[in-house]
C-alpha positions in Angstrom: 28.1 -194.5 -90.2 29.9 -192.7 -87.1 30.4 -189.3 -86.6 33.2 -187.9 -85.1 36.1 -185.7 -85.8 39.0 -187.6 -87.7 42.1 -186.0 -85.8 45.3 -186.0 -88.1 46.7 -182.6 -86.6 50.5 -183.2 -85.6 52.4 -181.9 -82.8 55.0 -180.8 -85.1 55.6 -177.3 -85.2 58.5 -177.7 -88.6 57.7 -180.8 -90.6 60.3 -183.7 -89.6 61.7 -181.9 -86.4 60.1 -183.0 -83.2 61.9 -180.3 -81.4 60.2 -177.5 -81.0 56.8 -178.6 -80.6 53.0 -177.2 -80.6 52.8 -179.0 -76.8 56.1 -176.6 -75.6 54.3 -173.8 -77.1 51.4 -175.0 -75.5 53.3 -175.7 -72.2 55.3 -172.1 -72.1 52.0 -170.3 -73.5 49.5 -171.5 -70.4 52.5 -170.4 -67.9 53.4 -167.4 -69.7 49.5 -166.0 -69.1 49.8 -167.6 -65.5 52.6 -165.2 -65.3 50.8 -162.1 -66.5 47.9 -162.9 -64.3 49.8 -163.3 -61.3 51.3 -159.9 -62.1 48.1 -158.2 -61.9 47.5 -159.5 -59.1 50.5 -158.9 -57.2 50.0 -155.1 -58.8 46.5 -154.7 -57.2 47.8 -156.0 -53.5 51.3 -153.5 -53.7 53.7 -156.7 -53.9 57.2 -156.5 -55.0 57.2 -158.1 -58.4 60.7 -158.5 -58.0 59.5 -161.1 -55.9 57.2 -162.8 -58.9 60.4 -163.6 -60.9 61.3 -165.5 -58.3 57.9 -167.0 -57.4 58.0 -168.0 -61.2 61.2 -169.6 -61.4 59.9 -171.8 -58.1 56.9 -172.8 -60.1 58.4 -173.5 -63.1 61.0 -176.1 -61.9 58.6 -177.5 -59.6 55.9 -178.1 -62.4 58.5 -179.8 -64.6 60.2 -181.9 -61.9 57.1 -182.7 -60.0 55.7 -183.6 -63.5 58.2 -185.8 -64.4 59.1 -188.1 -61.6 55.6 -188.0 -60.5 54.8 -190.2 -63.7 58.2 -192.4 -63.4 57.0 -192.9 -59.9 53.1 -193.5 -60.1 53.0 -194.4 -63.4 56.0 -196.5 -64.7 57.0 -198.8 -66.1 59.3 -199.5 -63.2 61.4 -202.5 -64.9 62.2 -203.6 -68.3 58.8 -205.9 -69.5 60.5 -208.7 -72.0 58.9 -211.2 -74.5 59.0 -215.3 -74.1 62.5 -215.1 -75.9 63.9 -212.4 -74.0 63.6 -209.4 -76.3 62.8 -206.1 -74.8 59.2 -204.7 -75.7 59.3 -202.0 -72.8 62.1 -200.3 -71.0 61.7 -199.8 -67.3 62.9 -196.6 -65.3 64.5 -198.3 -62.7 66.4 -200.1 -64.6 67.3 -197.6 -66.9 67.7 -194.7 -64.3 68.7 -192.2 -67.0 65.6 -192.6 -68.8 63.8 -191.1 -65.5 65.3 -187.4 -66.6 63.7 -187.9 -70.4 61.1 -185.0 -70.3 61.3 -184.5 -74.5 60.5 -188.2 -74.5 57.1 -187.7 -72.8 55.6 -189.0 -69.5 54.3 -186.2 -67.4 51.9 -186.4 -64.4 49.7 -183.7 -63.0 50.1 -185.5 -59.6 53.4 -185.3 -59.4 53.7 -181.3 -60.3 50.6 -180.6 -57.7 52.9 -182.3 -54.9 56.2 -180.6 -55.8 54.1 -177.2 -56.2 53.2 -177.4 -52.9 56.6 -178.1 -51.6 58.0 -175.3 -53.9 56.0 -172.7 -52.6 56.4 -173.8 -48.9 60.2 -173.3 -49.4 59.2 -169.9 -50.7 57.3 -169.0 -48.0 59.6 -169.9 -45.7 63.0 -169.4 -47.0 62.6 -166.4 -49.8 59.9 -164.8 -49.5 58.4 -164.5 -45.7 54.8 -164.2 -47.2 51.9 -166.9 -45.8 51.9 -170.1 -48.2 47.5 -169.8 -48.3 48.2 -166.8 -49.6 50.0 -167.8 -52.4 48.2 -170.7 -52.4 45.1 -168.7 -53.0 46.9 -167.0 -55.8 48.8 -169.7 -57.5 45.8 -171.7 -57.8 44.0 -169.2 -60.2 47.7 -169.0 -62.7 47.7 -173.3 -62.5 44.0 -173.7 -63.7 44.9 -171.8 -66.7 47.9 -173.5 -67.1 46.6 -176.7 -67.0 44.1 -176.2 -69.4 47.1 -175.2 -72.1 48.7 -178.3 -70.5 46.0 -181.0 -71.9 45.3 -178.9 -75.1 49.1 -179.9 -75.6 48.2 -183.8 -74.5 45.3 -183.3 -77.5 47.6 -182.3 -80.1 50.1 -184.8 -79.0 47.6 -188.3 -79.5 47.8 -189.1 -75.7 46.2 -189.1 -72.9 43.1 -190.4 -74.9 39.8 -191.7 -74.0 38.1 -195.1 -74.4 35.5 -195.7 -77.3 32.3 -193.8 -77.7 29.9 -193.7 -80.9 28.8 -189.8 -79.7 29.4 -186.9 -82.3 31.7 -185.0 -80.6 34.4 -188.8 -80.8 37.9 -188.0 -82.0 39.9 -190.8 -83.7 43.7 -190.2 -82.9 45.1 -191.5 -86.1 48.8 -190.6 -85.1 48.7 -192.1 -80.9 50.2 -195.8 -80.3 49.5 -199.1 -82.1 48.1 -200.4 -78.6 45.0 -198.0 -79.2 44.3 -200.5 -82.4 41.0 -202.4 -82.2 40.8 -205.0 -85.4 43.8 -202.9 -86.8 42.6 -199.5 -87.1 42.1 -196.4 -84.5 38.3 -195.9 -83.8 36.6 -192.4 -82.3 37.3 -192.0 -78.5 36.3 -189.4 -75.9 38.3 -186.5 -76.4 39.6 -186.7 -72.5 42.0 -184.0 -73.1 39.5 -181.7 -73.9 37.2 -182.6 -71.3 39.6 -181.6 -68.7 40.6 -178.5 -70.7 37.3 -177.6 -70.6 36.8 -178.1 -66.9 40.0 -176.0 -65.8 39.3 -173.0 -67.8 35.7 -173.0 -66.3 37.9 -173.2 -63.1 39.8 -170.3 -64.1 36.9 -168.7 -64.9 35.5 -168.7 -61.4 38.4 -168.5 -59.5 39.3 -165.1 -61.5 35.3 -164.0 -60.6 35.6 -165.0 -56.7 38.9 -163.0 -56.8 38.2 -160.0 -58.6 34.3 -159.5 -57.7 33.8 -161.5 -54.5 36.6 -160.8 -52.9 37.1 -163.9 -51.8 40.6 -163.5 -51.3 39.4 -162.0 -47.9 39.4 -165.6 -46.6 42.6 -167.5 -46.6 42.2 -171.0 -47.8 38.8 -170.2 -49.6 39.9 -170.3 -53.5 42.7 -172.6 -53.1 39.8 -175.1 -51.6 37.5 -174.4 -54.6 40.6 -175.1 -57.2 41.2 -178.2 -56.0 38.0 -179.3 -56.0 36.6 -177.9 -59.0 40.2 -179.2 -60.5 40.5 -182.7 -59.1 37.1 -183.7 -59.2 36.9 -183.0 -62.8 39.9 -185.0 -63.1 38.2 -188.1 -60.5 35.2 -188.2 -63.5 37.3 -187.6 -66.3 39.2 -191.0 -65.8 35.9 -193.1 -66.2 36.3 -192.5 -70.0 39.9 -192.4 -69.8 42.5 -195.2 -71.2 43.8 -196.0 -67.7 47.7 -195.2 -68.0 49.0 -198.7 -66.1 48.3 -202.0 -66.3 46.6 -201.9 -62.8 44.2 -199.8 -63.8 41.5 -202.0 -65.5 42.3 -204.3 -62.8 41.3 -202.0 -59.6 38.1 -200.3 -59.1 39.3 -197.2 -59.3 42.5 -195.8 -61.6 45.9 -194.3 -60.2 44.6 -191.2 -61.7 41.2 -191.2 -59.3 43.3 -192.5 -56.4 45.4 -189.9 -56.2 43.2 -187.3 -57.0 41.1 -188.8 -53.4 43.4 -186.6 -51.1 43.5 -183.5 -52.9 39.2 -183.4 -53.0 39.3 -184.3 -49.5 41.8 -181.1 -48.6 39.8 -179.1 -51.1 36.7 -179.9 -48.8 38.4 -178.9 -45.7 39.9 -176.0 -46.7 36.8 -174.2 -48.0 34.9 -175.3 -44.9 37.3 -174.1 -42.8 37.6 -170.0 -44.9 33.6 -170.3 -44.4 33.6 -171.0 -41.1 35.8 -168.7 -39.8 34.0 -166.2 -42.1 31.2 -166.6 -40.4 32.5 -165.6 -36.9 
Protein backbone atom coordinates (compact mmCIF):
# COMPACT_ATOMS: atom_id res chain seq x y z
CA UNK A 1 0.00 0.00 0.00
CA UNK A 2 1.12 3.76 -0.81
CA UNK A 3 0.52 6.56 1.09
CA UNK A 4 -0.17 9.66 -0.21
CA UNK A 5 -2.83 12.31 -0.43
CA UNK A 6 -5.53 11.50 -3.22
CA UNK A 7 -6.10 15.11 -4.64
CA UNK A 8 -9.68 15.49 -6.23
CA UNK A 9 -9.99 19.38 -5.18
CA UNK A 10 -11.14 21.33 -8.43
CA UNK A 11 -10.18 24.69 -9.47
CA UNK A 12 -13.78 25.48 -9.87
CA UNK A 13 -14.96 28.12 -7.87
CA UNK A 14 -19.13 27.50 -9.11
CA UNK A 15 -19.66 23.99 -10.20
CA UNK A 16 -19.70 23.82 -14.21
CA UNK A 17 -18.22 27.45 -14.75
CA UNK A 18 -14.58 27.50 -15.30
CA UNK A 19 -14.66 31.29 -15.13
CA UNK A 20 -14.05 32.52 -12.17
CA UNK A 21 -11.58 30.29 -10.76
CA UNK A 22 -9.80 29.34 -7.29
CA UNK A 23 -6.28 29.98 -9.38
CA UNK A 24 -7.62 33.92 -10.28
CA UNK A 25 -8.48 34.16 -6.74
CA UNK A 26 -5.33 32.75 -5.99
CA UNK A 27 -3.54 34.93 -8.66
CA UNK A 28 -5.35 38.53 -7.55
CA UNK A 29 -5.01 37.34 -3.73
CA UNK A 30 -0.88 36.86 -3.72
CA UNK A 31 -0.82 40.50 -5.64
CA UNK A 32 -3.39 42.05 -3.66
CA UNK A 33 -1.05 41.32 -0.25
CA UNK A 34 1.96 42.34 -2.54
CA UNK A 35 0.08 45.46 -2.82
CA UNK A 36 -0.52 46.09 0.85
CA UNK A 37 2.98 45.24 1.70
CA UNK A 38 4.47 47.51 -0.70
CA UNK A 39 2.21 50.13 0.95
CA UNK A 40 3.82 49.86 4.14
CA UNK A 41 6.65 50.13 2.86
CA UNK A 42 6.40 53.05 0.84
CA UNK A 43 4.55 54.51 4.21
CA UNK A 44 7.67 53.91 6.33
CA UNK A 45 10.26 55.62 3.64
CA UNK A 46 7.59 58.97 3.03
CA UNK A 47 6.83 57.91 -0.68
CA UNK A 48 3.95 59.15 -2.58
CA UNK A 49 1.54 56.27 -2.75
CA UNK A 50 0.05 58.01 -5.58
CA UNK A 51 2.99 56.66 -7.08
CA UNK A 52 2.20 52.76 -5.95
CA UNK A 53 -1.00 52.80 -8.02
CA UNK A 54 0.99 53.27 -10.70
CA UNK A 55 3.87 51.07 -9.69
CA UNK A 56 1.01 48.42 -9.49
CA UNK A 57 -0.52 48.80 -12.68
CA UNK A 58 3.33 48.39 -14.24
CA UNK A 59 3.63 45.14 -12.33
CA UNK A 60 0.47 43.84 -13.07
CA UNK A 61 0.55 43.97 -16.84
CA UNK A 62 4.08 43.01 -16.87
CA UNK A 63 3.45 39.80 -14.67
CA UNK A 64 0.56 38.78 -17.05
CA UNK A 65 2.32 39.57 -20.37
CA UNK A 66 5.75 38.53 -19.35
CA UNK A 67 3.86 35.26 -18.09
CA UNK A 68 2.21 34.58 -21.06
CA UNK A 69 4.54 34.92 -24.00
CA UNK A 70 7.31 33.82 -21.88
CA UNK A 71 5.63 30.23 -21.97
CA UNK A 72 4.49 30.57 -25.88
CA UNK A 73 8.10 31.55 -26.43
CA UNK A 74 10.22 28.99 -24.13
CA UNK A 75 7.83 26.62 -23.87
CA UNK A 76 5.62 25.96 -26.94
CA UNK A 77 4.38 24.20 -28.77
CA UNK A 78 5.61 26.41 -31.63
CA UNK A 79 3.72 24.45 -34.65
CA UNK A 80 0.78 22.32 -35.04
CA UNK A 81 2.15 18.43 -34.02
CA UNK A 82 -0.10 16.01 -36.40
CA UNK A 83 -0.71 12.18 -36.36
CA UNK A 84 0.45 9.60 -39.47
CA UNK A 85 -3.01 10.50 -41.18
CA UNK A 86 -2.81 14.15 -40.70
CA UNK A 87 -5.13 14.77 -37.82
CA UNK A 88 -4.24 17.50 -35.39
CA UNK A 89 -3.26 16.21 -31.80
CA UNK A 90 -1.54 19.59 -30.78
CA UNK A 91 -2.04 23.12 -31.96
CA UNK A 92 1.04 25.24 -32.31
CA UNK A 93 1.26 29.05 -31.38
CA UNK A 94 2.85 30.02 -34.40
CA UNK A 95 0.69 28.79 -36.37
CA UNK A 96 -2.22 29.69 -34.70
CA UNK A 97 -0.95 33.28 -33.62
CA UNK A 98 -4.24 34.08 -31.79
CA UNK A 99 -3.86 31.28 -29.56
CA UNK A 100 -0.56 33.15 -28.21
CA UNK A 101 -3.13 35.85 -26.34
CA UNK A 102 -5.15 32.76 -24.61
CA UNK A 103 -4.27 33.49 -20.91
CA UNK A 104 -7.88 31.74 -19.52
CA UNK A 105 -6.60 28.76 -21.51
CA UNK A 106 -3.50 28.29 -19.39
CA UNK A 107 0.25 28.44 -20.13
CA UNK A 108 2.01 30.80 -17.91
CA UNK A 109 5.82 31.04 -17.28
CA UNK A 110 7.59 32.49 -14.30
CA UNK A 111 10.51 33.31 -16.77
CA UNK A 112 8.75 35.19 -18.85
CA UNK A 113 7.00 37.65 -16.04
CA UNK A 114 10.69 37.90 -14.20
CA UNK A 115 12.08 39.39 -17.64
CA UNK A 116 9.11 41.76 -18.45
CA UNK A 117 9.17 42.81 -14.57
CA UNK A 118 12.44 43.94 -14.98
CA UNK A 119 11.74 45.84 -18.05
CA UNK A 120 8.54 47.27 -16.53
CA UNK A 121 10.12 48.75 -13.68
CA UNK A 122 13.08 50.19 -15.71
CA UNK A 123 10.51 52.16 -17.73
CA UNK A 124 9.21 53.24 -14.43
CA UNK A 125 12.28 54.36 -13.24
CA UNK A 126 13.05 56.09 -16.04
CA UNK A 127 10.01 57.49 -17.57
CA UNK A 128 7.34 57.81 -14.46
CA UNK A 129 8.71 57.68 -11.65
CA UNK A 130 12.50 59.18 -11.47
CA UNK A 131 13.21 56.79 -8.46
CA UNK A 132 16.52 54.27 -8.78
CA UNK A 133 15.34 50.75 -10.34
CA UNK A 134 17.60 48.72 -7.16
CA UNK A 135 15.52 50.51 -5.15
CA UNK A 136 12.44 49.19 -6.37
CA UNK A 137 14.12 46.30 -7.19
CA UNK A 138 14.85 45.81 -3.50
CA UNK A 139 11.30 46.36 -2.80
CA UNK A 140 9.39 44.63 -5.45
CA UNK A 141 11.28 41.57 -4.76
CA UNK A 142 9.81 41.15 -1.14
CA UNK A 143 5.75 41.83 -2.84
CA UNK A 144 6.79 38.95 -5.86
CA UNK A 145 8.02 36.22 -3.32
CA UNK A 146 4.64 36.35 -1.89
CA UNK A 147 3.09 36.48 -4.96
CA UNK A 148 4.54 33.63 -6.31
CA UNK A 149 3.87 31.51 -3.63
CA UNK A 150 -0.16 32.29 -4.19
CA UNK A 151 0.94 31.78 -7.91
CA UNK A 152 1.91 27.80 -7.54
CA UNK A 153 -0.71 27.23 -4.77
CA UNK A 154 -3.07 28.22 -7.84
CA UNK A 155 -0.81 25.70 -10.26
CA UNK A 156 -1.70 22.96 -7.20
CA UNK A 157 -5.33 23.40 -7.35
CA UNK A 158 -5.28 23.47 -11.03
CA UNK A 159 -3.54 19.66 -11.63
CA UNK A 160 -0.42 21.18 -13.40
CA UNK A 161 2.74 21.83 -12.98
CA UNK A 162 3.12 18.36 -11.37
CA UNK A 163 5.93 16.29 -10.20
CA UNK A 164 7.29 12.88 -11.40
CA UNK A 165 6.57 9.66 -9.26
CA UNK A 166 7.55 9.14 -5.72
CA UNK A 167 6.26 6.33 -3.16
CA UNK A 168 6.95 9.11 -0.03
CA UNK A 169 4.01 9.97 2.25
CA UNK A 170 3.68 13.39 1.58
CA UNK A 171 2.86 11.96 -2.82
CA UNK A 172 -0.24 13.69 -4.28
CA UNK A 173 -2.12 11.79 -7.08
CA UNK A 174 -3.67 14.55 -9.41
CA UNK A 175 -6.75 12.68 -10.36
CA UNK A 176 -8.19 15.71 -12.50
CA UNK A 177 -4.44 16.78 -14.63
CA UNK A 178 -3.99 15.35 -18.37
CA UNK A 179 -4.28 11.76 -19.73
CA UNK A 180 -0.44 12.02 -20.53
CA UNK A 181 0.26 11.77 -16.71
CA UNK A 182 -1.38 8.11 -17.10
CA UNK A 183 1.03 5.24 -16.27
CA UNK A 184 -0.88 1.61 -17.05
CA UNK A 185 -4.10 3.81 -17.26
CA UNK A 186 -4.41 5.40 -13.96
CA UNK A 187 -2.75 8.72 -12.24
CA UNK A 188 -0.14 7.48 -9.51
CA UNK A 189 1.16 9.83 -6.40
CA UNK A 190 3.81 12.43 -7.61
CA UNK A 191 5.81 15.11 -5.86
CA UNK A 192 3.70 17.82 -5.03
CA UNK A 193 6.21 20.44 -7.10
CA UNK A 194 3.80 23.13 -6.62
CA UNK A 195 3.99 23.04 -3.09
CA UNK A 196 7.56 22.65 -2.89
CA UNK A 197 8.17 25.88 -4.56
CA UNK A 198 5.24 27.48 -2.54
CA UNK A 199 6.95 26.56 0.26
CA UNK A 200 10.32 27.85 -0.72
CA UNK A 201 8.96 31.48 -1.78
CA UNK A 202 7.12 32.16 1.30
CA UNK A 203 10.31 31.12 3.41
CA UNK A 204 11.77 33.80 0.91
CA UNK A 205 9.25 36.27 1.89
CA UNK A 206 9.84 35.44 5.18
CA UNK A 207 13.44 36.63 5.17
CA UNK A 208 13.33 39.20 2.80
CA UNK A 209 10.50 40.93 5.14
CA UNK A 210 13.08 40.17 8.35
CA UNK A 211 16.35 41.69 6.44
CA UNK A 212 14.00 44.62 5.57
CA UNK A 213 12.28 45.39 8.62
CA UNK A 214 15.05 44.31 11.32
CA UNK A 215 18.37 44.34 9.40
CA UNK A 216 17.94 47.12 7.60
CA UNK A 217 19.21 45.77 4.85
CA UNK A 218 17.61 47.97 2.65
CA UNK A 219 20.67 50.33 3.54
CA UNK A 220 22.58 48.47 0.72
CA UNK A 221 21.18 48.78 -2.68
CA UNK A 222 21.21 45.56 -4.56
CA UNK A 223 21.46 43.44 -1.27
CA UNK A 224 17.71 41.84 -1.01
CA UNK A 225 17.01 41.86 -4.58
CA UNK A 226 20.36 39.58 -4.77
CA UNK A 227 19.09 37.29 -1.96
CA UNK A 228 15.43 36.94 -3.83
CA UNK A 229 16.75 35.73 -6.69
CA UNK A 230 18.73 33.47 -5.30
CA UNK A 231 16.81 32.11 -2.62
CA UNK A 232 13.88 32.19 -5.48
CA UNK A 233 15.57 30.71 -8.49
CA UNK A 234 17.59 28.21 -6.88
CA UNK A 235 14.65 26.72 -5.34
CA UNK A 236 13.20 26.71 -8.56
CA UNK A 237 16.88 25.09 -10.38
CA UNK A 238 16.19 21.91 -7.59
CA UNK A 239 12.66 21.91 -7.82
CA UNK A 240 12.73 20.78 -11.56
CA UNK A 241 14.67 17.56 -10.72
CA UNK A 242 11.28 16.11 -9.55
CA UNK A 243 9.41 18.02 -11.92
CA UNK A 244 7.44 16.71 -15.24
CA UNK A 245 9.71 18.69 -17.61
CA UNK A 246 7.18 21.06 -19.58
CA UNK A 247 8.81 20.25 -23.39
CA UNK A 248 9.71 17.56 -25.18
CA UNK A 249 13.42 18.60 -24.89
CA UNK A 250 13.50 18.29 -21.50
CA UNK A 251 14.11 14.49 -20.82
CA UNK A 252 16.40 14.83 -23.66
CA UNK A 253 18.96 17.64 -22.30
CA UNK A 254 20.77 17.40 -19.15
CA UNK A 255 19.23 20.03 -17.64
CA UNK A 256 15.40 21.38 -18.23
CA UNK A 257 14.29 24.86 -19.87
CA UNK A 258 13.13 25.52 -16.44
CA UNK A 259 16.92 25.12 -14.76
CA UNK A 260 18.39 26.74 -17.88
CA UNK A 261 16.81 29.78 -17.56
CA UNK A 262 16.81 30.00 -14.01
CA UNK A 263 21.16 29.82 -14.61
CA UNK A 264 21.34 33.68 -15.32
CA UNK A 265 19.10 34.86 -12.72
CA UNK A 266 21.33 32.78 -9.78
CA UNK A 267 24.27 34.09 -11.38
CA UNK A 268 22.95 37.98 -11.05
CA UNK A 269 21.65 37.04 -7.68
CA UNK A 270 25.36 36.19 -6.81
CA UNK A 271 26.70 39.32 -8.04
CA UNK A 272 24.41 41.53 -6.75
CA UNK A 273 24.69 40.52 -3.15
CA UNK A 274 28.51 40.44 -3.45
CA UNK A 275 28.58 43.67 -4.79
CA UNK A 276 25.83 45.53 -1.58
CA UNK A 277 28.53 43.57 0.71
CA UNK A 278 31.35 44.81 -0.61
CA UNK A 279 30.63 48.18 -0.89
CA UNK A 280 29.26 47.77 2.71
CA UNK A 281 32.21 47.01 3.87
CA UNK A 282 34.17 50.18 2.67
Amino acid sequence: MVLGIDWNVTSELIDGSPTPNKYGLLFVSGLMIGFFVMKRIFKKENVDEKILDKLLMYVVIATIVGARFGHVFFYGPYFDKKDQFGNLIEKGYFDHPADMFKVWEGGLASHGAAIAILIALWIFSKKVSNISMIWLLDRVGITVSIAACFIRLGNLVNHEIIGTPTDLPWGFKFNQAGSEYLINGEHVFRHPAQLYEAGWYLIAFVLLMYMYWKRNAAEKPGLLFGVFLIFVWTARFIVEFVKVGQTERDGLWVLTTGQILSIPLITAGVYLTWKALKVSDK
